[in-house]
ROKOL-974651 format. One record per atom (N, C-alpha, C): residue number from 1; atom name; x, y, z; residue in three letters. Coordinates in steps of 0.1 Angstrom, whole numbers. Example, Ala and Ser with C-alpha at 12.3 -4.5 7.8 and 13.67 -1.06 7.14 Angstrom:
BEGIN
+-----+------+-------+-------+-------+-----+
:   n : atom :     x :     y :     z : res :
+-----+------+-------+-------+-------+-----+
:   1 :    N :   132 :   -57 :    78 : ala :
:   1 :   CA :   123 :   -45 :    78 : ala :
:   1 :    C :   132 :   -33 :    78 : ala :
:   2 :    N :   128 :   -22 :    71 : ser :
:   2 :   CA :   137 :   -11 :    71 : ser :
:   2 :    C :   129 :     0 :    79 : ser :
+-----+------+-------+-------+-------+-----+
! end
This chain:
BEGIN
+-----+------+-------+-------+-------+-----+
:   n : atom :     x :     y :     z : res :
+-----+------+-------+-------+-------+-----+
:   1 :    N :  -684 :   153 :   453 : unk :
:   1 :   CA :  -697 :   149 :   458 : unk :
:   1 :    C :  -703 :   141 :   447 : unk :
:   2 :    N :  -709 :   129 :   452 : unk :
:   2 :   CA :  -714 :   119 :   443 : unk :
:   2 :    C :  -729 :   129 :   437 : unk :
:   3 :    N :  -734 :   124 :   425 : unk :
:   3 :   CA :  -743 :   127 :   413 : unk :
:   3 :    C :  -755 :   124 :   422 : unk :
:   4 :    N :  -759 :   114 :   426 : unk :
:   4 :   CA :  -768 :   111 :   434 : unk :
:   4 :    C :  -771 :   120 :   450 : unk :
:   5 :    N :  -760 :   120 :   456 : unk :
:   5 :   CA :  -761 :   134 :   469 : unk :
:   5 :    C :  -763 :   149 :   462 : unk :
:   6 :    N :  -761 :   151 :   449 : unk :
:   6 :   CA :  -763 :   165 :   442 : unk :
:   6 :    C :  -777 :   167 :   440 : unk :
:   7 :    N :  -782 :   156 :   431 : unk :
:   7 :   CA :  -797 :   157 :   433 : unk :
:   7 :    C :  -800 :   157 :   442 : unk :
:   8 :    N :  -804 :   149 :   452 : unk :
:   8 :   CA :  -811 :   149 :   463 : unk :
:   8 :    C :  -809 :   157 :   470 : unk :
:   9 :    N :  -801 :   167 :   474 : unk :
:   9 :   CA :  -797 :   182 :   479 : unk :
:   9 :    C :  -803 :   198 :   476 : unk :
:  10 :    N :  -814 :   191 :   459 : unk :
:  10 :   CA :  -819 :   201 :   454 : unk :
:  10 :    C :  -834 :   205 :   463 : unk :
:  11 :    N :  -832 :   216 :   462 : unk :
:  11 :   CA :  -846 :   219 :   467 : unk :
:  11 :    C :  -857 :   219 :   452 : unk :
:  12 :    N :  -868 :   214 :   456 : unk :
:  12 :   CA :  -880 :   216 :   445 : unk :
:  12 :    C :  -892 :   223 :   451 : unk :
:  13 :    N :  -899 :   235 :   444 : unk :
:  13 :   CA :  -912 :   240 :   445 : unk :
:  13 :    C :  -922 :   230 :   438 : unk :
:  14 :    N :  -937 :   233 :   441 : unk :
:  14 :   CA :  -946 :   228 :   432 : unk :
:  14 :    C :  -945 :   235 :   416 : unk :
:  15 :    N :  -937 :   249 :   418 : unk :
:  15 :   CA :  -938 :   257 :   407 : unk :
:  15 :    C :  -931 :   255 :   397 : unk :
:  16 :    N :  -913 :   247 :   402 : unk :
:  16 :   CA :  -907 :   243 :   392 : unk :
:  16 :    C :  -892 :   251 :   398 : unk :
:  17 :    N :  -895 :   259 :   409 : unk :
:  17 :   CA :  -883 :   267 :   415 : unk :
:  17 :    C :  -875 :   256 :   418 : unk :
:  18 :    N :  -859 :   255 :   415 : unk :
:  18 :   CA :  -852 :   249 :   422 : unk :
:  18 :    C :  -840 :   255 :   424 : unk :
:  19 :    N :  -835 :   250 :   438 : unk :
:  19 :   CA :  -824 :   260 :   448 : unk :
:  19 :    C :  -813 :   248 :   445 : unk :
:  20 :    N :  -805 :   252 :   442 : unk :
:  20 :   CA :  -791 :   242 :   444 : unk :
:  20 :    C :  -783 :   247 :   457 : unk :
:  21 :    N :  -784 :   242 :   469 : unk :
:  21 :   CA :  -771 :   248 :   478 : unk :
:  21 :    C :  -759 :   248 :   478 : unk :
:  22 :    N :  -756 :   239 :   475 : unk :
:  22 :   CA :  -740 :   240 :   471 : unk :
:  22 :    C :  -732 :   249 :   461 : unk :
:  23 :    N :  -741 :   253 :   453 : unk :
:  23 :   CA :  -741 :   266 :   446 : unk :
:  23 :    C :  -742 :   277 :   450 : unk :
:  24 :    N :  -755 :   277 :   454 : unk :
:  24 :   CA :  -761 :   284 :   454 : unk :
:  24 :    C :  -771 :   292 :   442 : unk :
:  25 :    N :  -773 :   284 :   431 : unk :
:  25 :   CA :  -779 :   285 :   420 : unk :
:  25 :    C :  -796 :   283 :   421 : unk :
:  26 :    N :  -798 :   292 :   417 : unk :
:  26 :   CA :  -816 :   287 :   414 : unk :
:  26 :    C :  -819 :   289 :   398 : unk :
:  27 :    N :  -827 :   280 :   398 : unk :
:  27 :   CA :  -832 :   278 :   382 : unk :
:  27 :    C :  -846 :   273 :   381 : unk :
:  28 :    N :  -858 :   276 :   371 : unk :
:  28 :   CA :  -869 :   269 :   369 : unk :
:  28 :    C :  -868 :   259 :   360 : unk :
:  29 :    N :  -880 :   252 :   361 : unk :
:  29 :   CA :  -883 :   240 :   353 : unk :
:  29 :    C :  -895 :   242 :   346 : unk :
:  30 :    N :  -896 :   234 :   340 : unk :
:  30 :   CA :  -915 :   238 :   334 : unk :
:  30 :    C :  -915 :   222 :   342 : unk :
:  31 :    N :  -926 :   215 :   337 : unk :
:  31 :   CA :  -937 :   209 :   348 : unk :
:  31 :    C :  -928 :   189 :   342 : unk :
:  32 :    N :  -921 :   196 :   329 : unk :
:  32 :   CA :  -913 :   175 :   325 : unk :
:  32 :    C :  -904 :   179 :   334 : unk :
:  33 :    N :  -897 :   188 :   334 : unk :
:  33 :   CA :  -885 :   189 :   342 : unk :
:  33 :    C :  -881 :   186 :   354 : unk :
:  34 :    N :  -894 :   194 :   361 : unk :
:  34 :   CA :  -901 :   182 :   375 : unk :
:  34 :    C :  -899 :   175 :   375 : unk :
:  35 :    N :  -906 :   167 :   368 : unk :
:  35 :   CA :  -909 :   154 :   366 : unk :
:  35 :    C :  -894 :   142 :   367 : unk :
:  36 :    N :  -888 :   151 :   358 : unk :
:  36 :   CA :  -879 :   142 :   356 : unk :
:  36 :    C :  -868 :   142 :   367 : unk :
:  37 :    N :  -864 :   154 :   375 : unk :
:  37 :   CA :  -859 :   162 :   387 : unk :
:  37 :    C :  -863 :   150 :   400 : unk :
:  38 :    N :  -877 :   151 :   402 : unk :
:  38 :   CA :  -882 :   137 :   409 : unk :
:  38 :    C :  -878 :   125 :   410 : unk :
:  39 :    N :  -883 :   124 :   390 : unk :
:  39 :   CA :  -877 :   107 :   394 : unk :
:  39 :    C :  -863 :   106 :   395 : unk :
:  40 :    N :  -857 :   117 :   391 : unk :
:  40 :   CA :  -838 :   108 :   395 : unk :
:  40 :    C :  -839 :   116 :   411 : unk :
:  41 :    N :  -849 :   119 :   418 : unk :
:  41 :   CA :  -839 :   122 :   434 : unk :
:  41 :    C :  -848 :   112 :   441 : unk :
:  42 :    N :  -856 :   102 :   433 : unk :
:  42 :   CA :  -862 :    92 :   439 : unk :
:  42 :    C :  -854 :    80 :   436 : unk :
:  43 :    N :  -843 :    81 :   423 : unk :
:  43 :   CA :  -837 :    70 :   422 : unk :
:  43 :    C :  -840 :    59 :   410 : unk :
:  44 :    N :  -849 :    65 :   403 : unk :
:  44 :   CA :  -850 :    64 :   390 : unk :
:  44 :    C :  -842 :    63 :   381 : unk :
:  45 :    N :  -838 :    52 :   374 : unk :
:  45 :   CA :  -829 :    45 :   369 : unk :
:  45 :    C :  -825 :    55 :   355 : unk :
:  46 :    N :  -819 :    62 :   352 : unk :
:  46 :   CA :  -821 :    67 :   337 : unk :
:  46 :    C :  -827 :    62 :   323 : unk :
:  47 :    N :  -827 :    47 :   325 : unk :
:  47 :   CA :  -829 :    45 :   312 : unk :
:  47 :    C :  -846 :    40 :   309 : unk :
:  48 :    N :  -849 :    43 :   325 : unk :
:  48 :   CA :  -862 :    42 :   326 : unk :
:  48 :    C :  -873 :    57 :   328 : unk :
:  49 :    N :  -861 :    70 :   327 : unk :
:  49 :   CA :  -868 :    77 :   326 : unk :
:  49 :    C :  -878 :    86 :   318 : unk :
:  50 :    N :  -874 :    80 :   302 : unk :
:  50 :   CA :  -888 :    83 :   294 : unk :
:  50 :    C :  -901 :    76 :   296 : unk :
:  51 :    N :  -896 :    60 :   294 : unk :
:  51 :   CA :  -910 :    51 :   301 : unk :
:  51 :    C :  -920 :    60 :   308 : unk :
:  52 :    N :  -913 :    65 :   322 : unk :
:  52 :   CA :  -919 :    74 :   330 : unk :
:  52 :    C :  -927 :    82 :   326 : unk :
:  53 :    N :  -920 :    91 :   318 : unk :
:  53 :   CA :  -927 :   106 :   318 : unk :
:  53 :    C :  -938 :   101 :   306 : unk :
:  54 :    N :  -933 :    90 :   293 : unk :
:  54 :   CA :  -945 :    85 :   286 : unk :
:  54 :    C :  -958 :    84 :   291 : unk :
:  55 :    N :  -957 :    76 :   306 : unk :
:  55 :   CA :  -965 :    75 :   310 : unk :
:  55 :    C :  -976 :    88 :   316 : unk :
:  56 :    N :  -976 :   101 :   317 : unk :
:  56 :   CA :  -979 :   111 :   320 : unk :
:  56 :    C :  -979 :   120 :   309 : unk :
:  57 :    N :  -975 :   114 :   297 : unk :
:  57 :   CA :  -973 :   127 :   286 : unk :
:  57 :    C :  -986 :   115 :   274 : unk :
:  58 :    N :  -997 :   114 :   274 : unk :
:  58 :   CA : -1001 :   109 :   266 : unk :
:  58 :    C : -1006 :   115 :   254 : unk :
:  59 :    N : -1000 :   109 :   245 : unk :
:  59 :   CA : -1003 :   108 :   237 : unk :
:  59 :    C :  -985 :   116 :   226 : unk :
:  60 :    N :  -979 :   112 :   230 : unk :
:  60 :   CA :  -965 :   121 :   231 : unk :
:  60 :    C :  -958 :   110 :   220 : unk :
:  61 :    N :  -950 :   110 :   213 : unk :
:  61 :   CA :  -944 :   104 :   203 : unk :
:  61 :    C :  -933 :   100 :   215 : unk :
:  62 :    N :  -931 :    83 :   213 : unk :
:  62 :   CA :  -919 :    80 :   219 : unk :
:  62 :    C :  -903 :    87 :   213 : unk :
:  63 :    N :  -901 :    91 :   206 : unk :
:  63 :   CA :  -889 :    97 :   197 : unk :
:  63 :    C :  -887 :   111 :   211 : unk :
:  64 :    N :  -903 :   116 :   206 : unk :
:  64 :   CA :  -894 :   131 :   214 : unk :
:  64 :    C :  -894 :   132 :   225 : unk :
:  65 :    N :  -901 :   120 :   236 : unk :
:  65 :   CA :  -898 :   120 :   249 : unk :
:  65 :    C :  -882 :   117 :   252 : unk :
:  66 :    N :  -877 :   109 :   246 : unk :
:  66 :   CA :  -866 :   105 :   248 : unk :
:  66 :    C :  -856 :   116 :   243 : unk :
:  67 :    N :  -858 :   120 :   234 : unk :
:  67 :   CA :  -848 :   131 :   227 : unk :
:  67 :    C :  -851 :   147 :   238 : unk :
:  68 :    N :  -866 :   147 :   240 : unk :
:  68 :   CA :  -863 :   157 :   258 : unk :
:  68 :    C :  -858 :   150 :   266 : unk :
:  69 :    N :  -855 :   141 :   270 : unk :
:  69 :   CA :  -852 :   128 :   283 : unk :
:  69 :    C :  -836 :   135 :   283 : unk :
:  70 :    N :  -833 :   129 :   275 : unk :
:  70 :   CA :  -815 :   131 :   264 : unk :
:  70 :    C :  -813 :   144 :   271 : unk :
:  71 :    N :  -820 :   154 :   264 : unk :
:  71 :   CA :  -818 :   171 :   262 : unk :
:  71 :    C :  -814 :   176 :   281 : unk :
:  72 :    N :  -824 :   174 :   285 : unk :
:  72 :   CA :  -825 :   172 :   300 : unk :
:  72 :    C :  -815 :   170 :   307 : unk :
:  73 :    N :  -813 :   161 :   308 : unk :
:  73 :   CA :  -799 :   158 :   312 : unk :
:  73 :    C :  -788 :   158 :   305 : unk :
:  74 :    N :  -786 :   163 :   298 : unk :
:  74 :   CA :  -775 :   166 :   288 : unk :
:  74 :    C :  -773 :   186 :   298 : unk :
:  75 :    N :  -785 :   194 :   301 : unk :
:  75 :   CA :  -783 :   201 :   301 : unk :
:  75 :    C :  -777 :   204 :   317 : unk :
:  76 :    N :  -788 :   191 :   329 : unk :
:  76 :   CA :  -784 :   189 :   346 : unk :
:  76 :    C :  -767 :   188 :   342 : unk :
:  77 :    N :  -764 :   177 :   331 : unk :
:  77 :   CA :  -745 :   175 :   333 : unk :
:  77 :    C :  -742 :   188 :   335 : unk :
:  78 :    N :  -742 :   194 :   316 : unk :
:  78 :   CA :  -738 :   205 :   320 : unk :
:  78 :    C :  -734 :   215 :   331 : unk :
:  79 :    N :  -748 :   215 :   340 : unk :
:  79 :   CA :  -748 :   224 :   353 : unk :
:  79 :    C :  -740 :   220 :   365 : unk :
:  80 :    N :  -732 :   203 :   363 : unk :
:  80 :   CA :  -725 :   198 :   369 : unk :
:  80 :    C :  -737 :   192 :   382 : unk :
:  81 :    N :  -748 :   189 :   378 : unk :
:  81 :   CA :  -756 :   182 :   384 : unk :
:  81 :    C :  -755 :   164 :   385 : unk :
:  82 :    N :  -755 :   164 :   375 : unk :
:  82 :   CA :  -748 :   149 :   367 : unk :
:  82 :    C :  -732 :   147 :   363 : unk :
:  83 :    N :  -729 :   135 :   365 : unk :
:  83 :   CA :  -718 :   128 :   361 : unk :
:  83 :    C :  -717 :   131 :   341 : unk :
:  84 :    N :  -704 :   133 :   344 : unk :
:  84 :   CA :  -706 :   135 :   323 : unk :
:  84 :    C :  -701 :   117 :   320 : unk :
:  85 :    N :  -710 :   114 :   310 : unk :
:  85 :   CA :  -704 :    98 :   308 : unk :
:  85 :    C :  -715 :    91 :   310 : unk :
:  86 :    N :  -723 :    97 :   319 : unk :
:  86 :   CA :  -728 :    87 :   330 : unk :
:  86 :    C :  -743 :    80 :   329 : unk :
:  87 :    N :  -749 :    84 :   314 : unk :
:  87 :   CA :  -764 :    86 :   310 : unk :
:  87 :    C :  -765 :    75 :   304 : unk :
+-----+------+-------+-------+-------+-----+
! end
């Protein structure tokens, strides 16, 4: 299953609940995670996804957006959410 039909398959709460069905896995998010969950099942280019969250995290050091950005999906691969390689 392509990386892109995986996200977009996820269920999201306002709360941060998310259901994987093809798992069947549920996991929380805190409220970047969202965020970031969003913009890749909207299609959000990766390397545009700190830009993004910058923009909603003011006053945020560019370093550690990106090093959460990084973390983030380092942890979706992990979960086999994401392609490994592919960041």
């Amino acid at each position: 299953m392509s990386e892109a039909k995986s996200l977009s398959e996820l269920a999201l709460s306002e709360s941060g609940f998310v259901f994987d069905p093809r798992s069947g896995a549920t996991f929380s998010v805190n409220p970047t995670g969202l965020v970031l969950l969003r913009a890749l099942q909207a299609g959000t280019p990766r390397e545009a996804l700190a830009a993004a969250l910058r923009g909603r995290c003011l006053g945020a050091e560019a370093a550690d957006v990106e090093r959460d950005v990084e973390d983030f999906l380092r942890l979706l691969t992990h979960e086999g959410l994401l392609e490994e390689g592919a960041r």
